[in-house]
PQR file with spaces between the fields and no chain letter, atoms N, CA, C, O and H, PARSE charges and radii, in Angstrom:
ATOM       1  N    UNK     1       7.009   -5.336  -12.055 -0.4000 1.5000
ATOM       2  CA   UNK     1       6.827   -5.383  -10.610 -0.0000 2.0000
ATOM       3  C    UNK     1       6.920   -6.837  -10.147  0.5500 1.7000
ATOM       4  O    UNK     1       6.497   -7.797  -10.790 -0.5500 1.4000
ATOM       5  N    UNK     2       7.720   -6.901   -8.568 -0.4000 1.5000
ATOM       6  CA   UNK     2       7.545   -8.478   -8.689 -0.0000 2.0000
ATOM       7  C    UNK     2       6.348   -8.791   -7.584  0.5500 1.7000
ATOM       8  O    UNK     2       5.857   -7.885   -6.910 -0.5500 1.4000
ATOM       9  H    UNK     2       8.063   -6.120   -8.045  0.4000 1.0000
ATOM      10  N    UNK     3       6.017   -9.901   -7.495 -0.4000 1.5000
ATOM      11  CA   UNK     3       5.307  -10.207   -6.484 -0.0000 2.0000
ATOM      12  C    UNK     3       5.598  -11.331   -5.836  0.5500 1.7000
ATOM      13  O    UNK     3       5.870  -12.430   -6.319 -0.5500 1.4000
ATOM      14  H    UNK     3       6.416  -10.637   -8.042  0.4000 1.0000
ATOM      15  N    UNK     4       5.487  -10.819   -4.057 -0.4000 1.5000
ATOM      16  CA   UNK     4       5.215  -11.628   -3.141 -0.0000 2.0000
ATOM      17  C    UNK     4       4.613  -12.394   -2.288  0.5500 1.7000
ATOM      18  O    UNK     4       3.494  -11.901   -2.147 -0.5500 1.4000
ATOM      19  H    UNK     4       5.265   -9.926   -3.664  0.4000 1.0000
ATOM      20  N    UNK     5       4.725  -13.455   -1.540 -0.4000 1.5000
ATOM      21  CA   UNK     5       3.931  -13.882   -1.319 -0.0000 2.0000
ATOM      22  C    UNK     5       4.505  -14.848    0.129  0.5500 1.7000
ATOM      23  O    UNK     5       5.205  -15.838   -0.086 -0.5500 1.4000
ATOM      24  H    UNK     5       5.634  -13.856   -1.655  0.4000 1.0000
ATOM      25  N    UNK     6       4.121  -14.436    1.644 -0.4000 1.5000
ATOM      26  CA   UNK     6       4.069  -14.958    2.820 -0.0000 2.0000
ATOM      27  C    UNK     6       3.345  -16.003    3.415  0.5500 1.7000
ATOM      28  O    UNK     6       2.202  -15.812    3.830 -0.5500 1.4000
ATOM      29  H    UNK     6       3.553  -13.632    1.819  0.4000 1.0000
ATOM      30  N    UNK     7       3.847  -16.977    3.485 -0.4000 1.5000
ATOM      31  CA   UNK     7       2.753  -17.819    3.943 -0.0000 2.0000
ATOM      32  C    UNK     7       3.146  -18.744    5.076  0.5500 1.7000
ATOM      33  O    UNK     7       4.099  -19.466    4.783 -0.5500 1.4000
ATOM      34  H    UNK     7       4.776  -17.132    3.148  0.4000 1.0000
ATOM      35  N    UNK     8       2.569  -18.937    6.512 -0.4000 1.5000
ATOM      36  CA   UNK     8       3.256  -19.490    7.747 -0.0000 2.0000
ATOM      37  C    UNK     8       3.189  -20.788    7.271  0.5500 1.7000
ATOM      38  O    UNK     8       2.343  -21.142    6.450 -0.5500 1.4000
ATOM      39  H    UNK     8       1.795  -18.350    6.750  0.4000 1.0000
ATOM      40  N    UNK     9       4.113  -21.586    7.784 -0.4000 1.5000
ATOM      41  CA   UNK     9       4.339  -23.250    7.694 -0.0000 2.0000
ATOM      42  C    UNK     9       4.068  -23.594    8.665  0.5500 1.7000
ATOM      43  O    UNK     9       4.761  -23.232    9.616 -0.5500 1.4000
ATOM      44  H    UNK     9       4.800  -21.298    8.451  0.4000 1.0000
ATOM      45  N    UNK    10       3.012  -24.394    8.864 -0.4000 1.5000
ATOM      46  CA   UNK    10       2.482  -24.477   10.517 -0.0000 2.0000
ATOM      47  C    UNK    10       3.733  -25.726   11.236  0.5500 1.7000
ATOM      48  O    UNK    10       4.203  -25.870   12.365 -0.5500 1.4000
ATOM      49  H    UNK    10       2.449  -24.689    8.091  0.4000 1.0000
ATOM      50  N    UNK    11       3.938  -26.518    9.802 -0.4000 1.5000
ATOM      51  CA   UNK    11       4.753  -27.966   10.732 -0.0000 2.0000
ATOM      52  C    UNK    11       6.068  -27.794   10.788  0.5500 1.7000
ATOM      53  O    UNK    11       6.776  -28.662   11.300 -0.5500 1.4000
ATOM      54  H    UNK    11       3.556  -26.401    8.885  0.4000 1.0000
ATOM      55  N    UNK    12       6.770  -26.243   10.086 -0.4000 1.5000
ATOM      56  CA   UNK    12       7.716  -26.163   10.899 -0.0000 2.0000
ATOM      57  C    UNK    12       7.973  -24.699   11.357  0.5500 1.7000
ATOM      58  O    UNK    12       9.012  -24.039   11.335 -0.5500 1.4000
ATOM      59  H    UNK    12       6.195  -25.538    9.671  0.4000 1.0000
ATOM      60  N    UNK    13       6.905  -24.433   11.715 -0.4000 1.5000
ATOM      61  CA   UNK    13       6.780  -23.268   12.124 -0.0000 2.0000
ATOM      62  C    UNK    13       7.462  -22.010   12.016  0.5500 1.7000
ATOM      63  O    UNK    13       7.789  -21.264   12.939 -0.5500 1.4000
ATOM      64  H    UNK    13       6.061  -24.970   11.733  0.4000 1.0000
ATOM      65  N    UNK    14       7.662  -21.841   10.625 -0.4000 1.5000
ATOM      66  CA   UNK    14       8.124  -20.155   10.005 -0.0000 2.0000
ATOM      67  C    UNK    14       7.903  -20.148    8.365  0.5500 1.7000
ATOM      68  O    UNK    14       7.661  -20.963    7.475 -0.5500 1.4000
ATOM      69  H    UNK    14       7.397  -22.447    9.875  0.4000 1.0000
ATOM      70  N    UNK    15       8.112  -18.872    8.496 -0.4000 1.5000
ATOM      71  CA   UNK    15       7.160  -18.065    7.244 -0.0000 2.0000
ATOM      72  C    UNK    15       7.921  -18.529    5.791  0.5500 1.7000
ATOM      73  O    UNK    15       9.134  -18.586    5.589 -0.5500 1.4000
ATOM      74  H    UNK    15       8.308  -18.210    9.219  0.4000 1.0000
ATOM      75  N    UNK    16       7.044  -18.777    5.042 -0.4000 1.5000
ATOM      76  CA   UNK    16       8.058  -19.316    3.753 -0.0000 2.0000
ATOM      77  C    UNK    16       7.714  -18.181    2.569  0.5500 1.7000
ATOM      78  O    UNK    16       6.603  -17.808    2.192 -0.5500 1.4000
ATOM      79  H    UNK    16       6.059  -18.731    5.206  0.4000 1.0000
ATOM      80  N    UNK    17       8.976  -17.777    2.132 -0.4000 1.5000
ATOM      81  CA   UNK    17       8.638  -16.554    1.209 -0.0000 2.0000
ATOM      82  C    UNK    17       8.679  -16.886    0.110  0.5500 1.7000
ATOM      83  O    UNK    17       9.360  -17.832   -0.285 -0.5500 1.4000
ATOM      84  H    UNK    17       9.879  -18.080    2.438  0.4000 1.0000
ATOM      85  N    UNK    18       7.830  -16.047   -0.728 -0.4000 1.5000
ATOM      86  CA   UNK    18       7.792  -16.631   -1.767 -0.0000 2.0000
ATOM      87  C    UNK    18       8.029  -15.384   -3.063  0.5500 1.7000
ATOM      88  O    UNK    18       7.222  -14.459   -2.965 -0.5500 1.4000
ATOM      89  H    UNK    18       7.277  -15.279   -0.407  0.4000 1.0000
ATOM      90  N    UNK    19       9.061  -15.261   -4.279 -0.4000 1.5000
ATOM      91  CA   UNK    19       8.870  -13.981   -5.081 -0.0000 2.0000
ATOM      92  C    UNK    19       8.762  -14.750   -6.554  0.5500 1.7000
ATOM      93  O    UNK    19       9.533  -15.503   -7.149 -0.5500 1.4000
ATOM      94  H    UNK    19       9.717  -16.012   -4.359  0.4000 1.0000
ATOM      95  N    UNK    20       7.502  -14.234   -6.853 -0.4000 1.5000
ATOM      96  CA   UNK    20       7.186  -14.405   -8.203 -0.0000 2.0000
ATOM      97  C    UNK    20       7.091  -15.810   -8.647  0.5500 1.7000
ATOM      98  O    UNK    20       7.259  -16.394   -9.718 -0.5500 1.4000
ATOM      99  H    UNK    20       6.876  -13.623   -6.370  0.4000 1.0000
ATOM     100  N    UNK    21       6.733  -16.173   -7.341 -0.4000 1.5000
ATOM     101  CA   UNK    21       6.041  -18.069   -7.810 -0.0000 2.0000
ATOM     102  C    UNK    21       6.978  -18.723   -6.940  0.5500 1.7000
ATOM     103  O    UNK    21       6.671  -19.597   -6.130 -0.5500 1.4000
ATOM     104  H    UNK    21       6.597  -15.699   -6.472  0.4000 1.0000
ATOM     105  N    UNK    22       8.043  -18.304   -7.122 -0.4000 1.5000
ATOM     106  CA   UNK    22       9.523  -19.253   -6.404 -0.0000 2.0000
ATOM     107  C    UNK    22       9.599  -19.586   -4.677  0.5500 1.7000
ATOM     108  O    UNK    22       9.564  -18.534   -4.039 -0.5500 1.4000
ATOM     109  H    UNK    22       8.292  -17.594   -7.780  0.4000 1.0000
ATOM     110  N    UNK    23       9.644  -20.166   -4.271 -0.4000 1.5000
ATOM     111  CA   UNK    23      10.398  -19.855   -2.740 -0.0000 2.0000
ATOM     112  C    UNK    23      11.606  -19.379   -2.528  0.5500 1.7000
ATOM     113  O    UNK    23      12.384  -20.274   -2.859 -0.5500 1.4000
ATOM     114  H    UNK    23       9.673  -21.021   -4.790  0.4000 1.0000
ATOM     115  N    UNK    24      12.109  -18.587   -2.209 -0.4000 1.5000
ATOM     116  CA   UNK    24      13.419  -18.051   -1.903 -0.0000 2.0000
ATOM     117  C    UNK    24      13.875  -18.318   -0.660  0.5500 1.7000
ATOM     118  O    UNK    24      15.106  -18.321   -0.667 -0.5500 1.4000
ATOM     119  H    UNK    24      11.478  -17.859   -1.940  0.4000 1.0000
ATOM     120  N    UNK    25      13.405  -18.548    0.432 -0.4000 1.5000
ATOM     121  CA   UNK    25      13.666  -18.742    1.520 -0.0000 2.0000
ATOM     122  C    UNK    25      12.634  -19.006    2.713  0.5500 1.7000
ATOM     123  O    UNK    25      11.458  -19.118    2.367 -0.5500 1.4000
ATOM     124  H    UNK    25      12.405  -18.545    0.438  0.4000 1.0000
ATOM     125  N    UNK    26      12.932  -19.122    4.094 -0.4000 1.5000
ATOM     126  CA   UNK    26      12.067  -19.157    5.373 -0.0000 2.0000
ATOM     127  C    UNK    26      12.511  -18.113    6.450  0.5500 1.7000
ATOM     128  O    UNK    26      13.727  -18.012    6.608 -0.5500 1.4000
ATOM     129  H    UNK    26      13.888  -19.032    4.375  0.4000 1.0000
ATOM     130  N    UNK    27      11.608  -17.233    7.297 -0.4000 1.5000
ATOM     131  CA   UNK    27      11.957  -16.593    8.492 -0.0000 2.0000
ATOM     132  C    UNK    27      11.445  -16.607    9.391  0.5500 1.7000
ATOM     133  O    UNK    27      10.262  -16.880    9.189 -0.5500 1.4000
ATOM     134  H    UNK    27      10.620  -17.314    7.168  0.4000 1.0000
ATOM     135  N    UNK    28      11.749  -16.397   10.772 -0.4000 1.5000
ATOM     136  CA   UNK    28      11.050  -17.010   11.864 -0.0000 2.0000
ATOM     137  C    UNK    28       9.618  -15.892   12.041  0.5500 1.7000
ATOM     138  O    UNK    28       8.437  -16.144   12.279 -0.5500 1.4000
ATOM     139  H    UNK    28      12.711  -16.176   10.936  0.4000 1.0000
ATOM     140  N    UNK    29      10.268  -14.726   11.830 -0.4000 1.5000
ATOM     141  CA   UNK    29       8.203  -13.938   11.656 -0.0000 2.0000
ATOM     142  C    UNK    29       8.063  -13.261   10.464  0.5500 1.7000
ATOM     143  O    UNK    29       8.989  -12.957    9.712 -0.5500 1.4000
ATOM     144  H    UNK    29      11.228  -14.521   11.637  0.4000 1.0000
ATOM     145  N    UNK    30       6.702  -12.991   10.277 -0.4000 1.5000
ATOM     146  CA   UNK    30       6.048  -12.451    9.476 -0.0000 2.0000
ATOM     147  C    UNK    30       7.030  -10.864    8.916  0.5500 1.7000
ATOM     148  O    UNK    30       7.131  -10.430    7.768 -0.5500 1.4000
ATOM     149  H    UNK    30       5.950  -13.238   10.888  0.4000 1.0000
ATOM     150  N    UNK    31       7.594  -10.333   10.126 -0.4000 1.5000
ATOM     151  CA   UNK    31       7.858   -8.928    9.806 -0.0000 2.0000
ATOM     152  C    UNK    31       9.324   -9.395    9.353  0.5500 1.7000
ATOM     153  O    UNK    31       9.705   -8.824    8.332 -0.5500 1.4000
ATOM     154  H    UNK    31       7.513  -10.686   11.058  0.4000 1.0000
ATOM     155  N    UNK    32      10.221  -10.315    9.904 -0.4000 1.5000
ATOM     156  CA   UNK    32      11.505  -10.531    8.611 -0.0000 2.0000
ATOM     157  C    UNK    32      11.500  -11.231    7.575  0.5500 1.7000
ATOM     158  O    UNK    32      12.573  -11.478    7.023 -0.5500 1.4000
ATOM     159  H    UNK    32       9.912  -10.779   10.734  0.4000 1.0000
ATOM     160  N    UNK    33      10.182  -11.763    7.015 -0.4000 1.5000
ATOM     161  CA   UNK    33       9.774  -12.443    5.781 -0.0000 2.0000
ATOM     162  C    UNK    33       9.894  -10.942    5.027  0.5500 1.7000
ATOM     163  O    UNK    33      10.863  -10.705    4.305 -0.5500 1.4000
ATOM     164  H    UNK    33       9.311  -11.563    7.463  0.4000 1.0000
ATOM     165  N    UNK    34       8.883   -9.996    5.240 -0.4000 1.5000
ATOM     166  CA   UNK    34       8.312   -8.555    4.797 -0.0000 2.0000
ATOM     167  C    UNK    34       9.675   -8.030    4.674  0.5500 1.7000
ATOM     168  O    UNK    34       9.951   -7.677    3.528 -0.5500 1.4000
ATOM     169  H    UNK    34       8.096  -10.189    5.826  0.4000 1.0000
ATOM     170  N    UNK    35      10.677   -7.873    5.617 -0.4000 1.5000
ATOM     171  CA   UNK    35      11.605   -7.072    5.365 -0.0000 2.0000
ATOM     172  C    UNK    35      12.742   -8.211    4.389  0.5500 1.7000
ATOM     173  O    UNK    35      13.369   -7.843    3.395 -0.5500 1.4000
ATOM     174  H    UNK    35      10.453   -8.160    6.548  0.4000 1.0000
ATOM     175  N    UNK    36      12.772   -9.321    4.860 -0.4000 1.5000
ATOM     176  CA   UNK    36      13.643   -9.882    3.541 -0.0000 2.0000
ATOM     177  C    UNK    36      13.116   -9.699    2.281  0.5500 1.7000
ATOM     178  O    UNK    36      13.919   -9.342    1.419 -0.5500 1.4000
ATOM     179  H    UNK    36      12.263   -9.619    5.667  0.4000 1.0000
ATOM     180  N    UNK    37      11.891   -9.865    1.942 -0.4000 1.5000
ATOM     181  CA   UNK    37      11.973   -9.640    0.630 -0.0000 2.0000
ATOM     182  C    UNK    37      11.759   -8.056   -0.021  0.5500 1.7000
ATOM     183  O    UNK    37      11.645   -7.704   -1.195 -0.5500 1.4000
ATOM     184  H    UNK    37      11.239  -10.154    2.642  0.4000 1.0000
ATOM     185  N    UNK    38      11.754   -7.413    1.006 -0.4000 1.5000
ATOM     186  CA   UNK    38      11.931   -6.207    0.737 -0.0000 2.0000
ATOM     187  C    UNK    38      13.246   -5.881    0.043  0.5500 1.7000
ATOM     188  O    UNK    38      13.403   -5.496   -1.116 -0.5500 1.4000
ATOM     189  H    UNK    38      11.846   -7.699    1.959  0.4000 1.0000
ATOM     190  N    UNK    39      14.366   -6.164    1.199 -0.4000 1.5000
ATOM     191  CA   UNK    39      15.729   -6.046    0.755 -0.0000 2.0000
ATOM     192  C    UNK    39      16.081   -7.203   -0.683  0.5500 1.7000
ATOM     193  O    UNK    39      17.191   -7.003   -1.176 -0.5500 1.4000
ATOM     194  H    UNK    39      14.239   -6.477    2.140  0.4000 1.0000
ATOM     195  N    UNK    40      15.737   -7.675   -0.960 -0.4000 1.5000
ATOM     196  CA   UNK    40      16.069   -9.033   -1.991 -0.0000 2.0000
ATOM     197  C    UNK    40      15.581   -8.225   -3.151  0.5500 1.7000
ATOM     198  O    UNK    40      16.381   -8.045   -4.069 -0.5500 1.4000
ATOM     199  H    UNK    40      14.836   -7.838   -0.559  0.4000 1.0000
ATOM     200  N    UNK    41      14.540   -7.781   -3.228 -0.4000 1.5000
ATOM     201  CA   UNK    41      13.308   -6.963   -4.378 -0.0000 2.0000
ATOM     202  C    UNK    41      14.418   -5.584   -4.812  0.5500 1.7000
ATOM     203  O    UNK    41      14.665   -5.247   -5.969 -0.5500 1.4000
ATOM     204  H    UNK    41      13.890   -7.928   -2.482  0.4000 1.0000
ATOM     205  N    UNK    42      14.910   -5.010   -3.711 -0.4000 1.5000
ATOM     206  CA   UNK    42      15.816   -3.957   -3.863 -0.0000 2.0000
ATOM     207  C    UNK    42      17.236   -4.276   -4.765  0.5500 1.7000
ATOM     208  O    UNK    42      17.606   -3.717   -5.798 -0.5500 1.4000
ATOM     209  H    UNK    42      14.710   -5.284   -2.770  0.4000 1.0000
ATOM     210  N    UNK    43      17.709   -5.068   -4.216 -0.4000 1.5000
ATOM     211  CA   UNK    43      19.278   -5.887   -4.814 -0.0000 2.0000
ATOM     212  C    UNK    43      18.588   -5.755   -5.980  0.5500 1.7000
ATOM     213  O    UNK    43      18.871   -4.829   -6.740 -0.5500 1.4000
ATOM     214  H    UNK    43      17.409   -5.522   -3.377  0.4000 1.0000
ATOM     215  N    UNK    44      17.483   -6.756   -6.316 -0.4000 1.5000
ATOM     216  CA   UNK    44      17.098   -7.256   -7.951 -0.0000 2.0000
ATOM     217  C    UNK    44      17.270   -5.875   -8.663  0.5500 1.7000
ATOM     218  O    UNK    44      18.070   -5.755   -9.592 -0.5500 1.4000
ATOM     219  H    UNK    44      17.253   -7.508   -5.699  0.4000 1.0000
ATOM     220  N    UNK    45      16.608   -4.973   -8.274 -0.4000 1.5000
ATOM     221  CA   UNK    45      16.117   -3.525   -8.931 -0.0000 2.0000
ATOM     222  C    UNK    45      17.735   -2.707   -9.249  0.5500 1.7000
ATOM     223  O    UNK    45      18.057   -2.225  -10.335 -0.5500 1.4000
ATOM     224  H    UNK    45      15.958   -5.070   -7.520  0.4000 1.0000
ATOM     225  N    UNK    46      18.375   -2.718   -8.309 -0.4000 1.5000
ATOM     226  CA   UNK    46      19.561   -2.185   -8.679 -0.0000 2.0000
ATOM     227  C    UNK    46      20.422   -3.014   -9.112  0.5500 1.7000
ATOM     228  O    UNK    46      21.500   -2.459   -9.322 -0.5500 1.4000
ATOM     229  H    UNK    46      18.113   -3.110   -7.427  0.4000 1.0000
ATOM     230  N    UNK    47      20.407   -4.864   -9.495 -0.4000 1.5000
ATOM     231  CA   UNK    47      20.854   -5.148  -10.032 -0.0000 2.0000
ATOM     232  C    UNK    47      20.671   -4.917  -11.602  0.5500 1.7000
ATOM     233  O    UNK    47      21.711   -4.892  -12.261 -0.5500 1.4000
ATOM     234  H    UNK    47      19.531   -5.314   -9.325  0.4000 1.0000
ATOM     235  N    UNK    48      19.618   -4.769  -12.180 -0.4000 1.5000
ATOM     236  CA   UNK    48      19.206   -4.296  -13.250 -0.0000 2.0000
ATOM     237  C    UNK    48      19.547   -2.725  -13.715  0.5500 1.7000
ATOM     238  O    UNK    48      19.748   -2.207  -14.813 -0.5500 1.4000
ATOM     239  H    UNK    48      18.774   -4.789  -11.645  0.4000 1.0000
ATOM     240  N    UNK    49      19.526   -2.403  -12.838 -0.4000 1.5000
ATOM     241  CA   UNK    49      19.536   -0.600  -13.149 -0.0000 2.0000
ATOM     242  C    UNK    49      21.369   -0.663  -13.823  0.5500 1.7000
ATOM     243  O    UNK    49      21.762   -0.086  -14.836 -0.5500 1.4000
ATOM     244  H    UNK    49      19.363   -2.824  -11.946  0.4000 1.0000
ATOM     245  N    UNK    50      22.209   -1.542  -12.883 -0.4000 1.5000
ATOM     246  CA   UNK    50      23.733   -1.142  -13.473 -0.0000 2.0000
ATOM     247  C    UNK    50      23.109   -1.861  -14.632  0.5500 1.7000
ATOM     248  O    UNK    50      22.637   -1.041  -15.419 -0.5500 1.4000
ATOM     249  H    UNK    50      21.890   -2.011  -12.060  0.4000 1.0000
ATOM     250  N    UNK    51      22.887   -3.488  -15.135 -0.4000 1.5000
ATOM     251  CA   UNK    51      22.761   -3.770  -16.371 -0.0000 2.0000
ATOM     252  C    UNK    51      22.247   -3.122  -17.819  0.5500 1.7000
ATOM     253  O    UNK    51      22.508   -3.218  -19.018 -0.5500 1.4000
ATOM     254  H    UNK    51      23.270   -4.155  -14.495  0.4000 1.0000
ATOM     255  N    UNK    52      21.154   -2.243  -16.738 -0.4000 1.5000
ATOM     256  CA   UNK    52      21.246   -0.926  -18.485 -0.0000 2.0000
ATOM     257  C    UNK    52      21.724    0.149  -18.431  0.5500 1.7000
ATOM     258  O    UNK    52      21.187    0.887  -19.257 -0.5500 1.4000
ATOM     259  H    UNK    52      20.942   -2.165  -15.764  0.4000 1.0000
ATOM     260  N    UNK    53      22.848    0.861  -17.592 -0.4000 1.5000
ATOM     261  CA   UNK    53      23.393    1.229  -17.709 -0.0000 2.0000
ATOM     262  C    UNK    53      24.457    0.662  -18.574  0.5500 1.7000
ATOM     263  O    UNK    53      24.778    1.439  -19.474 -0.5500 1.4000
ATOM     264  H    UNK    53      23.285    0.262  -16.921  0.4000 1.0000
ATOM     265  N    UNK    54      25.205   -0.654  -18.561 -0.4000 1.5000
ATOM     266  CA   UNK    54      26.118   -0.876  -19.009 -0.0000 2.0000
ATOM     267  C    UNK    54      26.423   -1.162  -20.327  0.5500 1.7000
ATOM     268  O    UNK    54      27.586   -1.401  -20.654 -0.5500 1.4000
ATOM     269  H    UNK    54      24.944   -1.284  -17.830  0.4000 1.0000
């Protein structure tokens, strides 16, 4: 399972995401931080799924 982690940047005001320790990126709110790493968490999962398939 991975884990995330949201946290606002007050001095430049947007959300810095964070998966599994890393920063991956910044979004201007809370709810497209939640949904980016939603979608990012997804890619990973089906990137793996073809790899054991293959």
């Amino acid at each position: 399972m991975y884990r995330t982690r949201i946290v606002y940047d007050r001095e430049i005001q947007e959300f810095a995401m964070y998966l599994d320790g890393e920063l991956v990126g910044f979004a201007r709110t809370g709810q497209e931080a939640e949904d980016t790493l939603n979608q990012l968490i997804g890619e990973l999962m089906n990137s793996q799924d073809l790899q054991e398939a293959a």
